[in-house]
C-alpha positions in Angstrom: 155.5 116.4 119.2 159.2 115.6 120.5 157.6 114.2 123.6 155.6 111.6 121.7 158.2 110.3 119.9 160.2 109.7 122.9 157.4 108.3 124.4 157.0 105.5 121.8 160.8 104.7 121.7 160.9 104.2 124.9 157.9 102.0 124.7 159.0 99.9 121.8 162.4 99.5 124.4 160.4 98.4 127.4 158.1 95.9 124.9 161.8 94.6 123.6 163.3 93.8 127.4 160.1 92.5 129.1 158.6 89.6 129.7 155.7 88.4 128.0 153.6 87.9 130.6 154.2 91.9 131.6 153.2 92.9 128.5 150.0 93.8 128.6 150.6 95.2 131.8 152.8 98.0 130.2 150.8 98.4 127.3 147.9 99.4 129.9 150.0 102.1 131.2 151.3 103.3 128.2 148.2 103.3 126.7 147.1 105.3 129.3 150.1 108.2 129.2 149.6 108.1 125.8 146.0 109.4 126.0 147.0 111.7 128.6 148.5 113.1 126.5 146.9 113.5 123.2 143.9 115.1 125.4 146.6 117.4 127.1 147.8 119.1 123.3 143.9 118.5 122.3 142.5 120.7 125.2 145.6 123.1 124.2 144.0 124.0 121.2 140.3 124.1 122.5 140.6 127.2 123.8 139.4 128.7 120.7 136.8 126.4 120.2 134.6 126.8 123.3 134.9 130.7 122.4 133.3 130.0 119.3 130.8 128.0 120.4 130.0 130.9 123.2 130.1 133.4 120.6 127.8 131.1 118.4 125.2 131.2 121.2 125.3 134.9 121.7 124.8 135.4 118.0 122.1 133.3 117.5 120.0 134.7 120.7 120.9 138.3 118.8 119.1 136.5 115.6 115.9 134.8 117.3 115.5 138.2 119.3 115.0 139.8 115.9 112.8 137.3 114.4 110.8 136.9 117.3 110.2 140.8 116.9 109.1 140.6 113.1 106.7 137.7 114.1 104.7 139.9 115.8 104.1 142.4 113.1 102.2 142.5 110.4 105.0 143.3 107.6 103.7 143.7 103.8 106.7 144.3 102.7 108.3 141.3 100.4 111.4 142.6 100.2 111.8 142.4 104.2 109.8 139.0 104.4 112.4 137.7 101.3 115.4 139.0 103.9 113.7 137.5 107.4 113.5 134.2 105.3 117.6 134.6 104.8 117.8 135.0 108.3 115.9 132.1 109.5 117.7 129.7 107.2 120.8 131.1 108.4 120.2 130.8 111.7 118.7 127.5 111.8 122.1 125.9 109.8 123.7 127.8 112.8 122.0 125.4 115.6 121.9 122.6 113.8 125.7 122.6 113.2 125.6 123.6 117.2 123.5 120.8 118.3 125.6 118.2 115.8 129.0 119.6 117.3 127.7 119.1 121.3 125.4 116.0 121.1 127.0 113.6 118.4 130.5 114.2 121.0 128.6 112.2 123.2 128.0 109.6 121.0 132.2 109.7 120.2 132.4 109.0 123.5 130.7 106.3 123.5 132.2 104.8 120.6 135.8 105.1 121.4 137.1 101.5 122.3 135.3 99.9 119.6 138.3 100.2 117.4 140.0 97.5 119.8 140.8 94.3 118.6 142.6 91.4 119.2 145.8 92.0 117.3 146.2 95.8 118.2 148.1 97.1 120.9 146.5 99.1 123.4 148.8 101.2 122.7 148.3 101.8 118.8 144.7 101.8 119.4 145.1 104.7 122.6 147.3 107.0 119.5 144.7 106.6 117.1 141.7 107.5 119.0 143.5 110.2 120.2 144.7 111.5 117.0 140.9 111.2 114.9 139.4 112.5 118.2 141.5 115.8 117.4 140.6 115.5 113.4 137.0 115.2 114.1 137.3 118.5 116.4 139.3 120.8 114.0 136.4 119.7 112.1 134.2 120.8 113.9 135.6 124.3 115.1 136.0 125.1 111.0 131.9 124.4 110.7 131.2 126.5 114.4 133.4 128.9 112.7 131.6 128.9 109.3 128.6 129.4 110.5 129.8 132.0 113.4 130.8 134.3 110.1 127.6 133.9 108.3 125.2 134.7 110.5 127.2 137.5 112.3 127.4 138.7 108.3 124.0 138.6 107.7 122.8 140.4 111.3 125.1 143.3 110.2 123.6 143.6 107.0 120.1 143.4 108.2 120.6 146.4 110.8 118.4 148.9 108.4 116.0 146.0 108.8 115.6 145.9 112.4 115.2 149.6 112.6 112.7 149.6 110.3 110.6 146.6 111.9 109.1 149.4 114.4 107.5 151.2 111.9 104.8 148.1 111.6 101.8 147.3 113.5 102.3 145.0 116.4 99.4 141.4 116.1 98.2 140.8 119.1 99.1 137.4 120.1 99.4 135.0 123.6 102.7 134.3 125.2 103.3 130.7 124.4 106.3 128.5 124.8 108.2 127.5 121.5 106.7 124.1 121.7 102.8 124.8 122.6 102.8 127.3 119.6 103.8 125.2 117.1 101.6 122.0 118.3 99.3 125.1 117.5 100.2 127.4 114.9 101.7 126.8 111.5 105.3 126.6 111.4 107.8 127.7 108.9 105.3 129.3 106.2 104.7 133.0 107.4 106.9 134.0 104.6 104.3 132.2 102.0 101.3 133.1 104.1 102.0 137.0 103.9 102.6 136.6 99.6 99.3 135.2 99.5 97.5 137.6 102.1 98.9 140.3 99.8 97.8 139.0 97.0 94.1 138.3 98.5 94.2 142.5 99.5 94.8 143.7 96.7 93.3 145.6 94.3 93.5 146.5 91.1 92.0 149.9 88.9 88.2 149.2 88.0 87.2 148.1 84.5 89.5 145.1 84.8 87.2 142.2 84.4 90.2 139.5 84.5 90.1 136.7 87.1 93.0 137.3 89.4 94.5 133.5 89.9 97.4 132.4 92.4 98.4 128.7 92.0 99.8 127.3 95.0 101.8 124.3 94.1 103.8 121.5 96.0 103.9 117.5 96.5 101.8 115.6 98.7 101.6 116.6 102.0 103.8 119.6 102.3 101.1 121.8 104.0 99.0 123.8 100.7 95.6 122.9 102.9 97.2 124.2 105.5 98.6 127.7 103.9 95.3 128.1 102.8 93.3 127.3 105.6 95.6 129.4 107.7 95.2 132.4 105.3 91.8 132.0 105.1 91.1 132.3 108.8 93.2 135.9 109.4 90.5 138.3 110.1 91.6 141.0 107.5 91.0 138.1 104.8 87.5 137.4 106.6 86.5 141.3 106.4 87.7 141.8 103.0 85.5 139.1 101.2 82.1 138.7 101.8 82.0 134.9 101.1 84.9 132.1 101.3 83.9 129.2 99.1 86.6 125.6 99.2 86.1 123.4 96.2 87.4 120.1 96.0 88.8 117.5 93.8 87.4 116.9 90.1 83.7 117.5 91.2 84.4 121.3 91.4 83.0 122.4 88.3 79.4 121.4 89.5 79.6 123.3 92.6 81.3 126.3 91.2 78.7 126.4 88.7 76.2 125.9 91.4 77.7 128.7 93.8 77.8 131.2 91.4 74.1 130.8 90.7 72.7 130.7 94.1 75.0 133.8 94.0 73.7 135.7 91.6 70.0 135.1 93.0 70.8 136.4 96.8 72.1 140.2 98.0 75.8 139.1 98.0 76.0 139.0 94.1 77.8 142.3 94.2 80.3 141.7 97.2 83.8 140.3 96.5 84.1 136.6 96.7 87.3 134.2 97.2 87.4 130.7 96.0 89.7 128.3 97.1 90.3 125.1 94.6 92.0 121.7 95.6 92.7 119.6 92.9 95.0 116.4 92.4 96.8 116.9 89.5 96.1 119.2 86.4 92.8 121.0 85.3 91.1 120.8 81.9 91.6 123.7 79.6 88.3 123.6 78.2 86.7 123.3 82.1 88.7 126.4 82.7 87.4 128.6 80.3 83.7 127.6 81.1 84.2 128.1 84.5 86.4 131.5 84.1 83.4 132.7 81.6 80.8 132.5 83.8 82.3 133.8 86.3 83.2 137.0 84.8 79.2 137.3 84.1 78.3 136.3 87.8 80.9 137.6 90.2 81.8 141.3 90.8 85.5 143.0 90.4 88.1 141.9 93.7 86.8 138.2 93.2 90.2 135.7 93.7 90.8 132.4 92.7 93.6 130.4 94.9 94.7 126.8 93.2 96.5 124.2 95.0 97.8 121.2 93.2 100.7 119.0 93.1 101.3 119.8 89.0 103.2 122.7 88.3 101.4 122.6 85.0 98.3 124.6 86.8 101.1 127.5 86.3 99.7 128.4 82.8 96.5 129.7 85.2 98.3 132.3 87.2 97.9 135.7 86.4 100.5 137.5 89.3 103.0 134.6 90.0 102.9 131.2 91.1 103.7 130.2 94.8 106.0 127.0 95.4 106.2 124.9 98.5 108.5 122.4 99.2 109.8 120.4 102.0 111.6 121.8 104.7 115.3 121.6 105.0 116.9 119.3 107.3 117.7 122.4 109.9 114.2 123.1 109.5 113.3 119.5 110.1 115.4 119.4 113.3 114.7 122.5 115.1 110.8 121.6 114.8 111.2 118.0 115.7 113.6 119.0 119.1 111.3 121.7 119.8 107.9 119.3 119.9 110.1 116.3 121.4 111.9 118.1 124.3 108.8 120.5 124.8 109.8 123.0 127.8 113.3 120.9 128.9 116.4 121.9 128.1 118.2 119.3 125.5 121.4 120.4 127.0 120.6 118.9 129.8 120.3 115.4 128.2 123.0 115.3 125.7 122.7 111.9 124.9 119.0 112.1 124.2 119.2 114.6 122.6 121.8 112.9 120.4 119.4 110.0 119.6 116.4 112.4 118.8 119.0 113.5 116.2 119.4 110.2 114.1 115.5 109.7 114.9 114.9 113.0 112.9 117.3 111.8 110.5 114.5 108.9 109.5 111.6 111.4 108.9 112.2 111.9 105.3 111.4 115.4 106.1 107.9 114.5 106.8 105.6 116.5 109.3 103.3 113.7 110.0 106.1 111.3 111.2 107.5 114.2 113.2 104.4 114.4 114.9 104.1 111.0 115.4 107.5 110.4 116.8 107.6 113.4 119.2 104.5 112.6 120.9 105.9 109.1 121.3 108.9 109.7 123.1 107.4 112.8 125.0 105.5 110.8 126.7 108.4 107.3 126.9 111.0 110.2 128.1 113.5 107.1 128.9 117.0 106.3 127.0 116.5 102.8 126.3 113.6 103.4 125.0 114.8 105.5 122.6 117.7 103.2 121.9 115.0 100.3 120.9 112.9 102.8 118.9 115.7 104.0 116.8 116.9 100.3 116.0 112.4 99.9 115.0 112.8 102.8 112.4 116.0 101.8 110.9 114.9 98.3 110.5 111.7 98.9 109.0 113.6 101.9 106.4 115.9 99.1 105.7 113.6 96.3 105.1 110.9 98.5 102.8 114.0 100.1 100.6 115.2 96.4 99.7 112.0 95.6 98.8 110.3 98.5 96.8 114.0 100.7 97.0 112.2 103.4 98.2 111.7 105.4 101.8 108.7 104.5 103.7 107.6 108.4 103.9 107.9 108.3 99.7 106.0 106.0 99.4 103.2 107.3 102.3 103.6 110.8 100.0 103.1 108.6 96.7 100.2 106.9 98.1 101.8 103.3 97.4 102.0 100.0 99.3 103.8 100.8 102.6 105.2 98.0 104.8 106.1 99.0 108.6 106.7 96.5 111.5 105.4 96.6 115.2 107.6 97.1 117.4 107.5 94.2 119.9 107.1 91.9 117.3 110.4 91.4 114.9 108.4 88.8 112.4 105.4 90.6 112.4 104.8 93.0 109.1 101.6 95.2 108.6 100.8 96.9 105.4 99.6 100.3 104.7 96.9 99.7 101.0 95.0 102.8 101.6 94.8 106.1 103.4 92.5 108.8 103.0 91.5 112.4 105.6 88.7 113.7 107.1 87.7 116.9 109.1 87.1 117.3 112.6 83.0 116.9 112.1 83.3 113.3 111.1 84.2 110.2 113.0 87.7 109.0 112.7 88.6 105.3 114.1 88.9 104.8 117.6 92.5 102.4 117.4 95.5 105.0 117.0 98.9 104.6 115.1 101.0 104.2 118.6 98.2 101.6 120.1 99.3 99.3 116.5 102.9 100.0 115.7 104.1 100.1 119.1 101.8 99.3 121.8 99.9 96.0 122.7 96.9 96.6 120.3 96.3 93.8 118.0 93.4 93.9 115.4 92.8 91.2 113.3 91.7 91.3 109.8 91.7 94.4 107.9 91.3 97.3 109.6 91.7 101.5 110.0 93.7 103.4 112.2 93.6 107.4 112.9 97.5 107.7 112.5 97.8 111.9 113.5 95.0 114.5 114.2 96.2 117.9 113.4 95.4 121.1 115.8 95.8 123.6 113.1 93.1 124.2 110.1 92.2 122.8 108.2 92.1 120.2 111.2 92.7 117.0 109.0 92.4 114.0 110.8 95.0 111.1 108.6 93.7 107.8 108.5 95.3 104.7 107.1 93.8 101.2 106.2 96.2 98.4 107.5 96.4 94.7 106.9 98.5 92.0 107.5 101.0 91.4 103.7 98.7 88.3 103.2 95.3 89.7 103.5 95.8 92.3 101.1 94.7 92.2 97.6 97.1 93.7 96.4 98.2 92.7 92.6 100.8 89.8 93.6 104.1 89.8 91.5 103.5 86.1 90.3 100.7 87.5 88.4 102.7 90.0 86.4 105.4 87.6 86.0 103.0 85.3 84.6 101.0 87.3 82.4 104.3 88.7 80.8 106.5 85.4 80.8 109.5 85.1 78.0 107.6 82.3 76.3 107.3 83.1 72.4 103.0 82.8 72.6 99.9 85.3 73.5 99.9 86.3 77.3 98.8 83.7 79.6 94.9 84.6 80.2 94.7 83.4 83.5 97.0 85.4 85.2 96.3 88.6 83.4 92.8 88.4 83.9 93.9 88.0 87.6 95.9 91.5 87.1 92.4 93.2 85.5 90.3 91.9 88.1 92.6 93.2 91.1 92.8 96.2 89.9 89.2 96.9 88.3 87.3 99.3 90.6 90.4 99.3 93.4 92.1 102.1 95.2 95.0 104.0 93.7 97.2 102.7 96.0 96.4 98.9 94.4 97.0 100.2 91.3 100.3 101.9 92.1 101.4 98.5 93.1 100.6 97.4 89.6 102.4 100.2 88.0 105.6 99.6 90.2 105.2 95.6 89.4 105.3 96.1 85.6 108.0 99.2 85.9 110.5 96.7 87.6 109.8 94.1 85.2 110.8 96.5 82.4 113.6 97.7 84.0 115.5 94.0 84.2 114.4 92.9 80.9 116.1 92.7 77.5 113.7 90.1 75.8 111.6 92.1 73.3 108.6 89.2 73.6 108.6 90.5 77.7 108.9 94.0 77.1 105.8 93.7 74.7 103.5 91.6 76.5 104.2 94.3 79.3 103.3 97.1 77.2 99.7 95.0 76.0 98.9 94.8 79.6 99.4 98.3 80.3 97.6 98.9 77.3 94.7 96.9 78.6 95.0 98.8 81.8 95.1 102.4 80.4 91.9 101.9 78.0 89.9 101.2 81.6 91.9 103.1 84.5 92.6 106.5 84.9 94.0 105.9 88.0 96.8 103.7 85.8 97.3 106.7 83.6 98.3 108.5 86.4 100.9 106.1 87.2 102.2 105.6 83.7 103.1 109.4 83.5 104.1 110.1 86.8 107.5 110.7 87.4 109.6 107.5 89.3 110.7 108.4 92.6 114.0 106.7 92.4 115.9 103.9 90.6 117.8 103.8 87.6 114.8 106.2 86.2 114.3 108.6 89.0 112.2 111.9 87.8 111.1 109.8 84.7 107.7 108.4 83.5 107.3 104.5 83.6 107.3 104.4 79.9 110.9 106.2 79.6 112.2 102.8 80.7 111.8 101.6 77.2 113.7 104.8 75.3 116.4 103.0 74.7 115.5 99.8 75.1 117.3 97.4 72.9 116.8 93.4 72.8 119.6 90.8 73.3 118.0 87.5 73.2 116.8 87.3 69.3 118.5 87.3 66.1 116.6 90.5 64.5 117.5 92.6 67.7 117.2 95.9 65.5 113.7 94.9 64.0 112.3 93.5 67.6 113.8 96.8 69.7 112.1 99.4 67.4 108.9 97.6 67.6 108.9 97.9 71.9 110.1 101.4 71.3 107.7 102.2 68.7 104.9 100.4 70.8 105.7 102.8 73.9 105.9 105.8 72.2 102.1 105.1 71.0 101.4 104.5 74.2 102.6 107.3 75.8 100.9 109.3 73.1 97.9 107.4 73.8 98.0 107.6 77.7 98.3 111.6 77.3 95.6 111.9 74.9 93.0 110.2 77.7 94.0 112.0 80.3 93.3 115.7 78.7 89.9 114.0 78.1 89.1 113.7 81.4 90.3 115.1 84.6 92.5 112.9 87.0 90.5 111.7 89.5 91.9 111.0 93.2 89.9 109.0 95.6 89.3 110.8 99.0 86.5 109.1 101.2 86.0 112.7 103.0 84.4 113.8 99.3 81.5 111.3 99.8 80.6 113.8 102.8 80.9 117.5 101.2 77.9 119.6 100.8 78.6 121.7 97.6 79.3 125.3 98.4 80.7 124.2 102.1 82.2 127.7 103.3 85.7 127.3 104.5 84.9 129.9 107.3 82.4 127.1 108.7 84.9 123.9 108.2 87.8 126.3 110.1 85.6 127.2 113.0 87.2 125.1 116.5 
């Protein structure tokens, strides 16, 4: 460091004795030795950086060889599936902390004189970017290092492991590149997939006359059709049962019923049989133990029962364990969205796209859909100012919808609420998402696509549907969203709420809550989530008991007739001040500060809520939670899965 002190002496001597007009002239030149020569001690101590980031390749080939092998095989063993998980988390942190380290230093690059300004010295500014330039890549070598040590760790432990992968059976299987098999094949379950196969073979010592249950549970869209579907369709699950019957929604107790009859009257009453049950939230205990009685007089011993829901309170149903899914990780995120976007070129060879596909993966919200969506777009728009203008799109519209509903877009897709998005050619023109819904690959999806709206030319008028993603894997779902411009929907408008629940000390106004009942009497879910969300931000801001209570009287109104609206009064909020907490919890502790009897005024809200809570509970044991899927209207009862998986 000697030299760069007397290298700034002797600048701060040169700017003393010279004339003004030469000094920016010398403060160019200086500016430039002076970054000379922070890059000349900066690649000093890179040495040991690029032989990290070599090693870090080799080791991570070592890993991929290995789980490429276990792919292949069919392993039982859920001690050696619970370790090849370990691995694969480890190895994707290791390439995503690669891929961060060598395309985001391209985007340094770019951002280096944008520190400049108008009262700083070339010179000051030439030091500084220097000096963080060298921060950001000690940085960097400690994370390369960190995961360097991990991975090489866990490959050491796992040498028993690759030994012993031999010993099982090789699946026959294409040779695909990484891209075309997971357009095709499902991606990042195999762990999950084998725990229910095992489950599904096998069997336990005659006489027991038990149902054997396995609850599959996870939020929307996180791929429990799909596990299913795909576990469904292995061929030692197709010769092991006899008969593969998928039940839907809350209309399954009529076509269980019905199945096992037609059963009992044919030649396949004494074969095993595997259901597989989809249902929205929770399952009535009563319905249960109907069901689960008659099927113990109906079906022979080996029959299974597979659950999928989005309540973990289907757990109490499980007789060997309960399987959870949940979103993938961000590694997980990126290695499957570079992999789909990039297809068979190299990334390394585009650095700076590569970069941008990074930040576009960071708008995803981990969701599969939008990963799809995105990598088929610029696939096929394989330009850098492109990309550029589609990653200024997503952030705008992620900024615009969270200061309105202060929520992600993809939240509120998973929540089945109001979604706003924007076209991208058009700043001042919004379209909203009121109602989506899937179908199969038998039934006719709309001929208008997501990229022909949002981002191409299309422009449909009115209300209208769009097929927004068709997947290749089973259960081949086809996603369809309704779209509208914001002032065509009918959507309960926040003037109504505001006006049916005013601070004035007198009964609500009936014109505008009729206006609230009649918007939301016989709507979608999605209208009545905007209801909920209305009312559960107007008890948030509140401290006026004569608000808070004309809030709850609506909401009582609304419970009594809508079992969608008990849905949303107990499910947990997403975010905001009451994230993971019922709509009702906003009042817990509510506590009014614009009367004179505060105390008397807040325990009536509170007391008021808790009734209503106990109330909305009550109703929804009573009957089970119904979910409104146009694809139901279609069904045939007793529809074999085998059938609806068939290409």
């Amino acid at each position: 460091m000697p030299f760069l002190f007397i290298l700034y002496t002797t600048c701060c001597i040169i700017f003393r004795w010279s004339e003004p007009s030469m000094e920016s002239f010398v403060s160019a030149i200086l500016g430039e030795l002076t970054t000379r020569s922070v890059s000349y001690f900066v690649n000093k101590i890179s040495g040991p950086q690029v032989d990290v980031e070599n090693r870090l390749c080799r080791v991570l080939l070592r890993a991929q060889a290995i789980i490429d092998e276990a792919m292949v095989r069919h392993i039982t063993s859920q001690t050696m599936l619970q370790q090849l998980r370990m691995l694969r988390d480890t190895m994707l942190q290791g390439c995503y902390t690669l891929d961060t380290f060598r395309y985001q230093s391209h985007d340094d690059e770019e951002t280096k004189g944008q520190l400049v300004s108008h009262s700083t010295s070339l010179l000051q500014v030439s030091l500084l970017n220097g000096f963080c330039l060298s921060s950001k890549k000690r940085q960097s070598l400690r994370k390369l290092q960190a995961g360097l040590d991990n991975l090489s760790s866990m490959i050491l432990d796992l040498e028993e492991l690759t030994s012993l992968l031999i010993s099982y059976p090789r699946m026959f299987r294409q040779a695909y590149s990484m891209h075309i098999m997971l357009r095709n094949c499902m991606f990042g379950r195999r762990m999950e997939a084998q725990l229910v196969i095992n489950f599904l073979l096998h069997t336990r010592a005659h006489g027991t006359q038990d149902l054997e249950v396995l609850p599959i549970i996870g939020p929307g869209r996180v791929g429990k059709s799909t596990l299913v579907a795909h576990v469904c369709s292995d061929e030692r699950i197709c010769d092991h049962f006899a008969e593969i019957v998928l039940l839907r929604d809350h209309d399954f107790r009529d076509e269980w019923l019905s199945i096992l009859r037609d059963r009992n009257c044919t030649s396949n009453k004494d074969k095993r049989l595997l259901i597989a049950i989809e249902v929205a939230e929770d399952i009535n205990e009563d319905a249960w133990k109907m069901l689960s009685s008659a099927s113990k007089r109906w079906v022979t011993n080996g029959t299974k029962i597979v659950i999928t829901s989005r309540s973990d309170k289907i757990k109490r149903f499980g007789t060997t364990g309960v399987i959870t899914l949940n979103y993938f990780s961000d590694e997980e995120h990126w290695y499957f969205f570079k992999t789909l976007t990039f297809g068979s070129i190299d990334p390394e060879q585009h650095p700076r796209l590569a970069n941008l596909a990074m930040e576009i993966a960071k708008t995803h919200f981990r969701s599969l859909i939008g990963a799809n969506i995105d990598a088929c777009l610029l696939r096929d728009n394989f330009d850098i100012h492109f990309w550029y203008k589609f990653l200024a799109f997503k952030r705008q519209v992620i900024q615009n919808h969270q200061s309105k509903f202060g929520e992600h877009p993809s939240d509120a897709l998973n929540q089945t609420r109001p979604t706003y998005l924007g076209r991208m050619g058009t700043k001042s023109e919004d379209l909203i998402v009121y109602d989506q819904y899937q179908v199969f690959s038998q039934q006719k999806v709309p001929n208008i696509t997501f990229q022909d709206v949002v981002y191409g030319n299309v422009k449909p008028q009115g209300k209208f549907e769009i097929l927004t993603w068709r997947s290749r894997i089973p259960p081949y779902h086809s996603f369809v969203y309704s779209f509208a411009a914001p002032s065509q929907t009918t959507l309960v408008p926040r003037r109504a709420i505001v006006g049916a629940t005013s601070h004035d000390d007198a009964p609500p106004d009936a014109r505008h809550a009729d206006e609230v009942l009649r918007l939301t009497s016989g709507a979608g879910r999605t209208h009545v989530a905007a209801c909920a969300a209305s009312l559960a931000r107007r008890l948030a801001r509140t401290r006026d008991y004569v608000v808070a209570a004309k809030c709850l009287a609506l909401a009582h109104c609304l419970v009594e007739g809508d079992p969608h609206f008990r849905l949303e009064v107990i499910r947990p909020a997403p975010s905001g001040r009451r994230a993971g907490e019922p709509l009702l919890a906003l009042l817990d502790d509510f506590c009014d500060e614009a009367h004179s009897a505060s105390w008397d005024h807040s325990a009536f809200v509170r007391a008021y809520a808790g009734y209503l809570n106990a109330r909305v509970r009550y109703l929804s044991k009573l009957t089970i939670p119904l979910r409104r899927r146009r694809w139901n209207e279609t069904v045939v009862p007793g529809n074999h899965l085998t059938d609806e998986l068939a290409l």
